[in-house]
C-alpha positions as CSV (number, residue, x, y, z in Angstrom):
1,X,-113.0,88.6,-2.1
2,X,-116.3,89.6,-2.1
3,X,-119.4,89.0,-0.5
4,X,-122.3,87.0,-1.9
5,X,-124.4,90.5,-1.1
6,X,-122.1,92.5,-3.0
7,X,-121.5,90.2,-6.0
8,X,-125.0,90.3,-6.7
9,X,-125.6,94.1,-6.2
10,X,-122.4,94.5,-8.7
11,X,-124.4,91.9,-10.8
12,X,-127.3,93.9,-10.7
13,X,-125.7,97.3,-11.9
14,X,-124.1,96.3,-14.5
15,X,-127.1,94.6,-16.1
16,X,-129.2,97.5,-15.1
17,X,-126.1,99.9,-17.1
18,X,-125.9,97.0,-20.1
19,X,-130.2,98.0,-20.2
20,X,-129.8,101.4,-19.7
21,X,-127.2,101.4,-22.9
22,X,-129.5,98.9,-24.7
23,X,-132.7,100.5,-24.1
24,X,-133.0,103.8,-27.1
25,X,-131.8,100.5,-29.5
26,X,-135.1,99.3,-31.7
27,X,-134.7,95.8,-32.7
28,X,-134.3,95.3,-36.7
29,X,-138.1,95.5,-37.0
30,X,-138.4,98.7,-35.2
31,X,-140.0,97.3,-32.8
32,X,-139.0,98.8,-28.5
33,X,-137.5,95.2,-27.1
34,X,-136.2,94.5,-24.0
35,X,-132.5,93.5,-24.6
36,X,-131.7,91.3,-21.3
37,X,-135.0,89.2,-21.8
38,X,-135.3,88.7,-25.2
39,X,-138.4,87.9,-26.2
40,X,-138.3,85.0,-29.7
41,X,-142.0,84.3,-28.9
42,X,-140.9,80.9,-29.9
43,X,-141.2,79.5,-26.7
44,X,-138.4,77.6,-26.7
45,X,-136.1,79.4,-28.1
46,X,-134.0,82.0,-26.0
47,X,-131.4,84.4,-27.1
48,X,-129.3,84.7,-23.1
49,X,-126.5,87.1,-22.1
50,X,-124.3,85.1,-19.4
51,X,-121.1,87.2,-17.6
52,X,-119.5,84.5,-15.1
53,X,-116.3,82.9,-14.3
54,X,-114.5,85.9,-16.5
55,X,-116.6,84.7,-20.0
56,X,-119.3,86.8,-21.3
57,X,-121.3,84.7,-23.9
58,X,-124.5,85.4,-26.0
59,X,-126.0,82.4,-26.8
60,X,-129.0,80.6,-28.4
61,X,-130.6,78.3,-25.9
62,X,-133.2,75.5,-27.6
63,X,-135.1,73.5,-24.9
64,X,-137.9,71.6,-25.5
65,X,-139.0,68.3,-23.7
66,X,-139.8,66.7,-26.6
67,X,-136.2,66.2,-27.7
68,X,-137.5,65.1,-31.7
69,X,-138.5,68.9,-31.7
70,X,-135.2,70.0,-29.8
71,X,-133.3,68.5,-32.3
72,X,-135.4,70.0,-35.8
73,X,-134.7,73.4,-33.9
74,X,-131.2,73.0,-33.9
75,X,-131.5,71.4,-37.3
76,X,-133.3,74.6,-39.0
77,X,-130.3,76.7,-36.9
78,X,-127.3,74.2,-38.7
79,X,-129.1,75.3,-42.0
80,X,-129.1,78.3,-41.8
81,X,-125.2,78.6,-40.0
82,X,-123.6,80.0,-42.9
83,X,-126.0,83.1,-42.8
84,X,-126.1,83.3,-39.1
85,X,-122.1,83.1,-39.1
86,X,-121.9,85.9,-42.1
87,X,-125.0,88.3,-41.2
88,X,-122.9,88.0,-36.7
89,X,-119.0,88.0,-38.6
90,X,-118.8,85.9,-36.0
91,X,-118.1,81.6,-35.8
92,X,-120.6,80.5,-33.5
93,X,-120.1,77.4,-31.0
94,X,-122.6,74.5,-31.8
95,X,-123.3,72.3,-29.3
96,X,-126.2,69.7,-29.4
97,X,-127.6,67.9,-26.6
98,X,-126.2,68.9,-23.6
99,X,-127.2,68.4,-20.0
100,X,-127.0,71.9,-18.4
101,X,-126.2,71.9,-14.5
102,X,-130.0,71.6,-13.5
103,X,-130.3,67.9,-15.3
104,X,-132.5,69.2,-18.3
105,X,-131.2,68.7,-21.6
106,X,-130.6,71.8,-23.6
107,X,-128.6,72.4,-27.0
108,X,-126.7,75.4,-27.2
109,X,-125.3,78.0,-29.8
110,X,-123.2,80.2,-28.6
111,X,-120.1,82.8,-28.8
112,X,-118.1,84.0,-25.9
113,X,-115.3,86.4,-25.1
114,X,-112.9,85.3,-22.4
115,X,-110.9,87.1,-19.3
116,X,-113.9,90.6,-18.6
117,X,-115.4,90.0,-15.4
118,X,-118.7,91.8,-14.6
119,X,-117.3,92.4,-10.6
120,X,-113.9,94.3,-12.4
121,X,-115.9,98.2,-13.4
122,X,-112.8,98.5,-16.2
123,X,-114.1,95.4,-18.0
124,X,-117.4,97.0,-18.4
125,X,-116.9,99.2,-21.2
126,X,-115.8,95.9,-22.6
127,X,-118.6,93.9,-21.8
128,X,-121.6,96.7,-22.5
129,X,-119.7,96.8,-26.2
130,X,-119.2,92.6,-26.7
131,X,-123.0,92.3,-25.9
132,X,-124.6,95.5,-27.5
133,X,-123.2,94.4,-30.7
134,X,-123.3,90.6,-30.6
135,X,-127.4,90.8,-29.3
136,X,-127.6,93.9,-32.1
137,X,-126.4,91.4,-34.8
138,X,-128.0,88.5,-33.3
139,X,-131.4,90.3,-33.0
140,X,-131.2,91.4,-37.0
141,X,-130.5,87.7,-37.8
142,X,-133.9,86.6,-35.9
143,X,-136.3,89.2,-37.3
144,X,-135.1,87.7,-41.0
145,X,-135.4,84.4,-40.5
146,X,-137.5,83.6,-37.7
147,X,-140.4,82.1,-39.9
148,X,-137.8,79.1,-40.4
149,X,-138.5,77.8,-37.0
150,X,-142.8,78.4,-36.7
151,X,-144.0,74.8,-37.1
C-alpha cells in the first residue's frame, strides 16, 4: 500500500515523463501545444487524460451550464462520430448527461484501456504509448473540424 504522499509524487512523475514524451510533438497545425492541458479554446470543451483505478481514458469533456448548449455540443460531436471513429480507429464511448462526482452535469466521450496503473513503473511504457497516440489522433481530429462547434 502506499501512502497518500507517495501516490501523488508517483502521480506527478509520470505525468511529468507522459509531458516530457509529448513535448517535441506539434499538434496537426504545427502549432507547440501543451499535451496534458489541452487547450480547445472552446471553453467548454476539454480533451482530459485520466490514469485511476487501473483505466487510462482520453476523453472529450462538454460542460456548459446552459444544458440547451451542452446538448448541441454533443449533438455536432454525434455528427460528426463516424469521422471522429475513422480519423482515432478507435469506437468511442458516448455518454450524454451525466452527473460527475462533484454534482455538475457533464456529457462525456470517451475511450479507455483497462488493467495499467500509473503507481506500477512497468505499465508506463504502456500508458505513455495508449495516450501519445490516442491525444495524437484526437488532437488531428480537432484541428479539422473544430469550426463545427464555434457558434
Amino acid at each position: 500500500m502506499y501512502s497518500k504522499q507517495m501516490v501523488s509524487q508517483i502521480n506527478q512523475e509520470f505525468w511529468t515523463t507522459l509531458g516530457q514524451y509529448l513535448s517535441p510533438v506539434l499538434s496537426a497545425d504545427g502549432e507547440k501545444i501543451n499535451w496534458i492541458n489541452y487547450k480547445t479554446e472552446e471553453k467548454h470543451i476539454r480533451f482530459i487524460m485520466l490514469a485511476e483505478d487501473n483505466i487510462a481514458t482520453v476523453a472529450i469533456e462538454l460542460s456548459h451550464k446552459d444544458l440547451d448548449v451542452q446538448q448541441w455540443y454533443f449533438d455536432k460531436f454525434v455528427q460528426l462520430k463516424k469521422i471522429l471513429e475513422k480519423e482515432t480507429g478507435i469506437e468511442w464511448k458516448w455518454q450524454p448527461m451525466q452527473t460527475d462526482q462533484y454534482g455538475k452535469t457533464i456529457s462525456n466521450i470517451s475511450i479507455g484501456q483497462q488493467g495499467l496503473s500509473v503507481l506500477s513503473k512497468s505499465d508506463w511504457p504502456a500508458l505513455i504509448s495508449f495516450f501519445k497516440v490516442n491525444i495524437i489522433r484526437l488532437d488531428a481530429f480537432w484541428c479539422q473540424h473544430k469550426f463545427a462547434f464555434e457558434r
